[in-house]
Structures are given as structure tokens and as C-alpha cells.
VODREN-701977 format. One line per 8 residues: number of its first residue (from 1); their letters; for each residue x, y, z of N, C-alpha, C. Coordinates in pm, 1 decimal. Each point is the difference from the previous one (the first is absolute). Layout:
N
NUM> a> X,Y,Z,X,Y,Z,X,Y,Z  ...
***
This chain:
169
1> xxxxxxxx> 3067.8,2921.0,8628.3,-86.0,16.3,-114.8,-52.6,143.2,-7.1  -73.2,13.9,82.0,-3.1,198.6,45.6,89.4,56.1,-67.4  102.8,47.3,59.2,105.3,40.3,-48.8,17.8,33.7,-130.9  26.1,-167.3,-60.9,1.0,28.3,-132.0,-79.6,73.5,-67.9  -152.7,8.7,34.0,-97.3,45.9,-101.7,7.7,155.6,33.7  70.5,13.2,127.3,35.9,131.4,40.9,85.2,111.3,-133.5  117.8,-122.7,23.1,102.0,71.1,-68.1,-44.0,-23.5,-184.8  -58.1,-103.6,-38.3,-104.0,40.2,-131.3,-40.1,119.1,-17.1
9> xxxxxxxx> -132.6,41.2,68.7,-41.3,93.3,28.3,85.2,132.3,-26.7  93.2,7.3,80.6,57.8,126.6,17.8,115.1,-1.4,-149.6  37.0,-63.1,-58.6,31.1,-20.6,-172.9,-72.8,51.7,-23.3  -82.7,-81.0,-19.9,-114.7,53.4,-80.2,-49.7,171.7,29.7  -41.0,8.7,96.2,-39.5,177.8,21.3,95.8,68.4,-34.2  95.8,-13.5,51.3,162.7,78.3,-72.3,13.4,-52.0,-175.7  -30.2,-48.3,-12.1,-10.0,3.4,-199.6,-93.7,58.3,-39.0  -133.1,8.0,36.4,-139.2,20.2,-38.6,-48.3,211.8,73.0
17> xxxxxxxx> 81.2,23.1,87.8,-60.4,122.4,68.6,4.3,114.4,-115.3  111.0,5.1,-66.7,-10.2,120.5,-97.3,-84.7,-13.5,-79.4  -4.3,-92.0,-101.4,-123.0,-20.2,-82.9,-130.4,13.0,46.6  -25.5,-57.7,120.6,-109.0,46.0,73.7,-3.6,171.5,-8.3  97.3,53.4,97.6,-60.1,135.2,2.6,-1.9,89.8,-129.7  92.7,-29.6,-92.1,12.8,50.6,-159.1,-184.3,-11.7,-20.7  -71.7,-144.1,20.7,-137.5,-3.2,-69.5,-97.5,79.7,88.2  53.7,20.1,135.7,-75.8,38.4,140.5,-16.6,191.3,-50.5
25> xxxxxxxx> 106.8,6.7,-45.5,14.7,154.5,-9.3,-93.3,30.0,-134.9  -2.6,-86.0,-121.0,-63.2,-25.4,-100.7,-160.9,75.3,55.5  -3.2,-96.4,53.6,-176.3,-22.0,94.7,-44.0,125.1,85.9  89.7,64.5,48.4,-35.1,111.0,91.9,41.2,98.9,-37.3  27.7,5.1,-103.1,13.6,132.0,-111.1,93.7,76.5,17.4  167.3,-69.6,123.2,100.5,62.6,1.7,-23.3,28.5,149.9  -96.9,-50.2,82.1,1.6,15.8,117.2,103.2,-106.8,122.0  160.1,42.8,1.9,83.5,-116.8,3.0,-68.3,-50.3,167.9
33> xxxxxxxx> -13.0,69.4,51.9,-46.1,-20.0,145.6,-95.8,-88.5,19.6  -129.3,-19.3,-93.4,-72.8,-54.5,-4.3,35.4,-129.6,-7.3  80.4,8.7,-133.5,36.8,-77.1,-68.2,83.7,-109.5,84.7  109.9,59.0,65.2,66.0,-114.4,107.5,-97.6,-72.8,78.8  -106.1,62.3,53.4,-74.3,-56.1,65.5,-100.0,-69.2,-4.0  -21.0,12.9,-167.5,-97.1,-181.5,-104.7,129.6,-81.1,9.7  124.7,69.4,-12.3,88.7,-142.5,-50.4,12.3,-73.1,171.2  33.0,91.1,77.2,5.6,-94.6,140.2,-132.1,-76.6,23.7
41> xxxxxxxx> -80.4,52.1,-5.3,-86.7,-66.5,13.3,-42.3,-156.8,-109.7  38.5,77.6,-140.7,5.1,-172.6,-82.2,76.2,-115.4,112.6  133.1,86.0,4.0,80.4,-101.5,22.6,-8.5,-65.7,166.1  -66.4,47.5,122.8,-71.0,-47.9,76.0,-102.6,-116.5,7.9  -63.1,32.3,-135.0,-116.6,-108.0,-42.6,110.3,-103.9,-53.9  55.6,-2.4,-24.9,118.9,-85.1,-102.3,43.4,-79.6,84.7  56.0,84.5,133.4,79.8,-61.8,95.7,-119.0,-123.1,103.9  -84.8,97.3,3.0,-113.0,-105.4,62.9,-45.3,-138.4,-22.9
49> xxxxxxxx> 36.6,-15.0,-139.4,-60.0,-105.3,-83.1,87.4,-54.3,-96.7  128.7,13.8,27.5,147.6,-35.3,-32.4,-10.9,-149.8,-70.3  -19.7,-70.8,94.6,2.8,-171.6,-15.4,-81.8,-44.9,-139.5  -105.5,43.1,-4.4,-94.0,-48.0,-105.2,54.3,84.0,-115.9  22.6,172.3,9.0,35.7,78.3,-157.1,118.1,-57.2,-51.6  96.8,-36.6,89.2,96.4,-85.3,-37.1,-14.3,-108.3,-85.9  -146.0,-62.9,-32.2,23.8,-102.8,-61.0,-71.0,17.0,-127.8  -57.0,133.8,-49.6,-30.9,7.5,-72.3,68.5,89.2,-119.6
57> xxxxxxxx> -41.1,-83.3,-103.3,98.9,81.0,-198.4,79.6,49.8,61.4  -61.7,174.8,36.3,47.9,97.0,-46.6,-46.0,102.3,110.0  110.3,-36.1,93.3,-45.0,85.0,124.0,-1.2,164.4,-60.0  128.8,38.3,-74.5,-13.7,151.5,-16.7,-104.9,66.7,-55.4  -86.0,-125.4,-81.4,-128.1,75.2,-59.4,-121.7,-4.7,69.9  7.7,-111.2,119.4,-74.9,20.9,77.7,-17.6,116.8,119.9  101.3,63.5,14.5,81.0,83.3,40.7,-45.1,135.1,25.8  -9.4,3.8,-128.9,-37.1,153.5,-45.9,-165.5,-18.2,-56.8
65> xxxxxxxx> -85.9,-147.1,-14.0,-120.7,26.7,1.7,-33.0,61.8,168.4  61.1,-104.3,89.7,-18.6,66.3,151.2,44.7,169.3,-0.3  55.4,53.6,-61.7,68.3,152.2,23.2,-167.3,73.3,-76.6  -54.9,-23.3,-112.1,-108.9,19.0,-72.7,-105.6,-5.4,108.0  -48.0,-80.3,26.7,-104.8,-57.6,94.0,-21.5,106.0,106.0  161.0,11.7,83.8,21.3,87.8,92.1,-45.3,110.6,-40.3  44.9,81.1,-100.6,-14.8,102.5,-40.5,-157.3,22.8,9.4  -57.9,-80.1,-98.2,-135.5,36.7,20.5,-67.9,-17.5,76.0
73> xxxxxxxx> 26.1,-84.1,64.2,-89.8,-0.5,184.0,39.1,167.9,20.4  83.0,39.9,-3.9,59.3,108.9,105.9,-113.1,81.9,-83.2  18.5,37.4,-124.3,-74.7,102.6,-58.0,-164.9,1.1,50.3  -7.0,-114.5,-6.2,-174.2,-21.4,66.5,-11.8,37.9,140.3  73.6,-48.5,90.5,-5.5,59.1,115.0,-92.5,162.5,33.7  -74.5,-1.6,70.7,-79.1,134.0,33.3,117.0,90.6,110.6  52.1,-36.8,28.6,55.4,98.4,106.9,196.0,40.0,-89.2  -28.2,-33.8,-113.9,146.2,45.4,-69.9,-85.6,159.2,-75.2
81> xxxxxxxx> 91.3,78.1,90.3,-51.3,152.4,-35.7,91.3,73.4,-38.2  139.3,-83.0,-28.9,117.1,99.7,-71.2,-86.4,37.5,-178.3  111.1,86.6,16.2,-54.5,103.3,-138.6,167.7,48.1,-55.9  -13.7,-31.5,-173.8,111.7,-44.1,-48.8,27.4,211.7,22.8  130.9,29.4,-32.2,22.1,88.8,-19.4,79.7,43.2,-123.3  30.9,170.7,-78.0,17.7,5.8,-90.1,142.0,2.3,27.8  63.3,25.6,78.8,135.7,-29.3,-3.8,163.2,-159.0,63.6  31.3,27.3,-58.9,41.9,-135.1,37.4,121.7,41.7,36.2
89> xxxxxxxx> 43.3,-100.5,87.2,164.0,25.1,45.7,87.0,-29.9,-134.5  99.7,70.8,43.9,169.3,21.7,-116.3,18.6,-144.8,11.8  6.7,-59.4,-158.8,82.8,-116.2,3.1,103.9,16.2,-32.0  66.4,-128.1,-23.0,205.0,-28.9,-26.1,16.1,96.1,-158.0  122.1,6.1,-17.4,40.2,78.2,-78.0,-2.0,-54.4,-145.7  -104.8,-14.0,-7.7,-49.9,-22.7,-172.5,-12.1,99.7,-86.1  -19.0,-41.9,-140.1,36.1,138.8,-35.5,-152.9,116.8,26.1  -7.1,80.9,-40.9,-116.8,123.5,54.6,-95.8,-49.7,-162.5
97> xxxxxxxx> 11.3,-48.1,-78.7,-122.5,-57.5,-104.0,-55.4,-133.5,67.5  62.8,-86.1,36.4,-19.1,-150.4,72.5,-108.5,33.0,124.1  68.2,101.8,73.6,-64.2,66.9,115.1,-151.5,22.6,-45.5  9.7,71.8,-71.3,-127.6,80.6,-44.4,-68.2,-140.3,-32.0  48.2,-87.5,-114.0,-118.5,-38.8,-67.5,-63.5,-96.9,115.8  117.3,-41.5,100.4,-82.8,-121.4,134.3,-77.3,115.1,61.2  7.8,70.5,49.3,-98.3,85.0,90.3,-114.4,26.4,-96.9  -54.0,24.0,-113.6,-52.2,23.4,-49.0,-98.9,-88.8,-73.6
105> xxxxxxxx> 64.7,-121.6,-22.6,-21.5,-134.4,-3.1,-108.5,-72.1,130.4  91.5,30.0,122.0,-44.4,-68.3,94.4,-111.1,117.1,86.2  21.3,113.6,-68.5,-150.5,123.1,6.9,-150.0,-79.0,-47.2  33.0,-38.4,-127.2,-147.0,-41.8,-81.9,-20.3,-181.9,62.0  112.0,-32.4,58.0,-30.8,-121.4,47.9,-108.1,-30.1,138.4  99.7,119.8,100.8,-123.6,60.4,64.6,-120.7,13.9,28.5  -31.7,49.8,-140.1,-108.8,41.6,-40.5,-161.6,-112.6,-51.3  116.0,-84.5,-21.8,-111.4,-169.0,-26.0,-57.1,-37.6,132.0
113> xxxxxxxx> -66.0,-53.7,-4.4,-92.2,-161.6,84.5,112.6,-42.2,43.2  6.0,-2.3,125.3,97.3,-164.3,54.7,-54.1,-126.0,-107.5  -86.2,0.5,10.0,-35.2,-157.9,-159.6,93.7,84.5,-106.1  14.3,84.0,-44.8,28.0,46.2,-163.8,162.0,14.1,35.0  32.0,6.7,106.8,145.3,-24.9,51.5,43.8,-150.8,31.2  -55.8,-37.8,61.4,16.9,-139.1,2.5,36.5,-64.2,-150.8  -97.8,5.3,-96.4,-42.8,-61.8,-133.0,102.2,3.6,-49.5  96.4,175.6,-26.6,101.2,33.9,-82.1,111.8,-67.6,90.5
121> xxxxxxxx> 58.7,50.5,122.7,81.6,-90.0,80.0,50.2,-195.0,-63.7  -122.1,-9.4,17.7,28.4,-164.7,-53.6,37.7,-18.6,-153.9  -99.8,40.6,-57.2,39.4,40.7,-146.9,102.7,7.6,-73.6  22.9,110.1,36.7,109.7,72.8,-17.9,141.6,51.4,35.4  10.2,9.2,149.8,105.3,-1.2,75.2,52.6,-88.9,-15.3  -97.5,-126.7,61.2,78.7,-131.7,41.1,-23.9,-108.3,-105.8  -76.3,51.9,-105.4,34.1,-43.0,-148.6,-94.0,-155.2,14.9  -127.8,-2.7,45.8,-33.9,-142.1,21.0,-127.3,30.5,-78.9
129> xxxxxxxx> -25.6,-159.5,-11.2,-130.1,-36.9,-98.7,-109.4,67.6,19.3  -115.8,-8.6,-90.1,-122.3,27.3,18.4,-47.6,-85.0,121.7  35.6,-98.1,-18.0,-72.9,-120.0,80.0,69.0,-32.3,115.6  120.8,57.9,15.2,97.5,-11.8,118.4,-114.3,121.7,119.9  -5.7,156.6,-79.9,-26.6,89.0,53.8,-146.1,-15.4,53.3  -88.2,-81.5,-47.0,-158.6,-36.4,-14.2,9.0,-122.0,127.5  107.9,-106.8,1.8,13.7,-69.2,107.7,56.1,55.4,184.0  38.7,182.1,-31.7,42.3,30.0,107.1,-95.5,78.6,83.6
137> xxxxxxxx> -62.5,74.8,-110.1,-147.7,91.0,-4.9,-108.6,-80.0,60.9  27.9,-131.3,-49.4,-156.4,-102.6,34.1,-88.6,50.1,-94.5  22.2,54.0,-114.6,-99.0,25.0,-96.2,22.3,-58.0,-142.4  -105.1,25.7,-107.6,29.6,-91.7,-145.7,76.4,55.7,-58.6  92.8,-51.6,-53.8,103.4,74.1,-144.5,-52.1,55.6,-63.1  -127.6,38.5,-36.7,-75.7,96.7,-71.3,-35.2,145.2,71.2  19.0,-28.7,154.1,-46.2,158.6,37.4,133.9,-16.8,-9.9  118.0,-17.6,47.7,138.9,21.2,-1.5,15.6,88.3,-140.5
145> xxxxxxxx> -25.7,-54.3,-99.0,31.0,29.9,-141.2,-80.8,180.1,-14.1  -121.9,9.4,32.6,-96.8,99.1,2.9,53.7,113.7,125.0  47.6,-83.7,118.5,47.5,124.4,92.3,147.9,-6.4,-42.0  41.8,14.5,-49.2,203.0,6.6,-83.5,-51.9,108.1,-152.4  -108.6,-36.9,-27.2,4.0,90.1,-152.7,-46.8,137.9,77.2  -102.7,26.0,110.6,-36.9,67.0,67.6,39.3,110.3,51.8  112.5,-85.0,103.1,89.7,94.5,81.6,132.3,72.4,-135.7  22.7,-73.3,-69.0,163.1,55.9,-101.8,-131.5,105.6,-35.1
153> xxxxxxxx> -108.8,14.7,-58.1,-84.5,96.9,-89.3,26.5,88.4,83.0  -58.5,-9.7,175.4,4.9,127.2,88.0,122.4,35.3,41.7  144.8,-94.3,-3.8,88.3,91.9,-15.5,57.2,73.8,-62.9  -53.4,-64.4,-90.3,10.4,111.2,-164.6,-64.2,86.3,-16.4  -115.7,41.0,42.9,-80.3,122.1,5.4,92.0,65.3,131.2  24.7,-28.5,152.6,90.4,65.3,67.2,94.8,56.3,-28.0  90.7,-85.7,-64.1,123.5,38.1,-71.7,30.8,92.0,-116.8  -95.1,11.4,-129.8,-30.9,78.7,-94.5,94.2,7.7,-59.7
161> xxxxxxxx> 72.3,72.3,-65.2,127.6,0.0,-74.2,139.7,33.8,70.7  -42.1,62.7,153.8,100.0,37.0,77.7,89.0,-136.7,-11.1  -31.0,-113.3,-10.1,134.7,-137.7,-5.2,75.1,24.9,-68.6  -38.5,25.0,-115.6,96.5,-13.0,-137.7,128.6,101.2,40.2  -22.5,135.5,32.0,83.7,90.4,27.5,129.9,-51.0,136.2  -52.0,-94.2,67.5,83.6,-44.0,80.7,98.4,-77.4,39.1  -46.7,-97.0,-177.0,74.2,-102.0,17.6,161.7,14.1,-133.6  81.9,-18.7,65.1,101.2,-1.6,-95.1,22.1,-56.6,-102.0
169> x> 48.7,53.9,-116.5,18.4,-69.2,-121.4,100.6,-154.5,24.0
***
């Protein structure tokens, strides 16, 4: 019986790890290092408690509320003293506008609240409800609604018109 929930498990993390770190990298503003290391860590908590997530809906969305959660514990943490920097490592060979507009993108993302990152993340990335995002937060669909109009305003004041120029016709 072990076993089996073993080899569940390990399906499952092998279907679920990219999407994880795709939202992980979302969250840490392109920090991939970090980033592997919310997703190992989701997926540790995952593995711990295998038997029971197994039996619930929608393990993948439970999934990545655990990857969220993580995240913001970490940000609260007093002894996390990294400090983002302005340069980022060379990614894969995309084109040099794509380039620009993610680094630049994930500059003003940066630049938010872990909450005002979180908010858009769910939102938006991963394309979920008001009330999906308000059930992961532990808060009402109304600050959800108020911190989402919030954070897009301050990335829009970050961003300024420099987007438009970046993005291809």
C-alpha cells in the first residue's frame, strides 16, 4: 500500500513540478534558485501528507495554494536577508524584445509586496477566481478585489509607458 501512494506521489510531482516552478519564479520575481527551493519544499509538504491530499478534488490546486503559503511564510521570516538584485542571469534564446519585456516585467514585479505578488500570481498567472484567490489568502473576496485593483495600479505606475514599447505588434 506504501508503495503505491509512493509511486502516486511521484506522478504526480513529475506532472505538477514545472507549473510549480513557472508560478514559483512568478513569486520571486525571477529568482529561479529561490524558486526551486519553495517548489521542493511544496512538494516535501505534499510528500508528507500524501495519503489524505490524495483524496482530495483537486490536488494540483491544492498544490500550489501550499507553494503560496510557502512563499509567504518565507517572506515573513526575520532572518531572510537576501536582497533582489538589478541584474539577472542570461536566459534561453528568446527573442531580445521577449527578453526585455520579462526582465522588465519581472523588475516592477519585484518591486510589489509579497501580498501584491501573491494577489496578481493567482489572479492572473494562474487565472483563478476572486474567491478561489480570497480562499488561499485566508482573506474576503473584497480585499482580494481592492488588493488586485491596487497592485495592477502600482504596476502601472512602475511600468509607465515603457510596456507598450516592448511588446510586439
Amino acid at each position: 500500500m506504501k508503495r503505491r501512494h509512493e509511486e502516486e506521489f511521484m506522478a504526480f510531482a513529475a506532472a505538477r513540478t514545472t507549473p510549480l516552478f513557472r508560478s514559483a519564479c512568478v513569486l520571486t520575481s525571477g529568482d529561479a534558485h529561490l524558486a526551486e527551493d519553495l517548489v521542493q519544499d511544496t512538494l516535501g509538504r505534499m510528500y508528507a501528507n500524501w495519503r489524505k491530499i490524495a483524496q482530495v478534488d483537486d490536488p494540483a490546486a491544492y498544490t500550489h495554494t501550499v507553494l503560496v503559503r510557502t512563499y509567504l511564510s518565507y517572506r515573513r521570516r526575520r532572518s531572510n536577508s537576501e536582497q533582489p538584485t538589478d541584474t539577472l542571469p542570461d536566459s534561453g534564446a528568446a527573442p531580445e524584445h521577449d527578453a526585455t519585456l520579462r526582465v522588465t516585467l519581472l523588475d516592477a514585479l519585484g518591486r510589489l509586496s509579497a501580498r501584491d505578488r501573491a494577489v496578481l500570481l493567482l489572479r492572473y498567472w494562474e487565472d483563478r477566481s476572486v474567491e478561489q484567490t480570497a480562499a488561499i489568502l485566508q482573506v474576503r473576496p473584497g480585499a482580494v478585489r481592492n488588493q488586485s485593483m491596487r497592485a495592477l495600479a502600482r504596476i502601472r505606475d512602475l511600468l509607465g509607458h515603457d510596456l507598450s514599447e516592448l511588446v510586439s505588434p
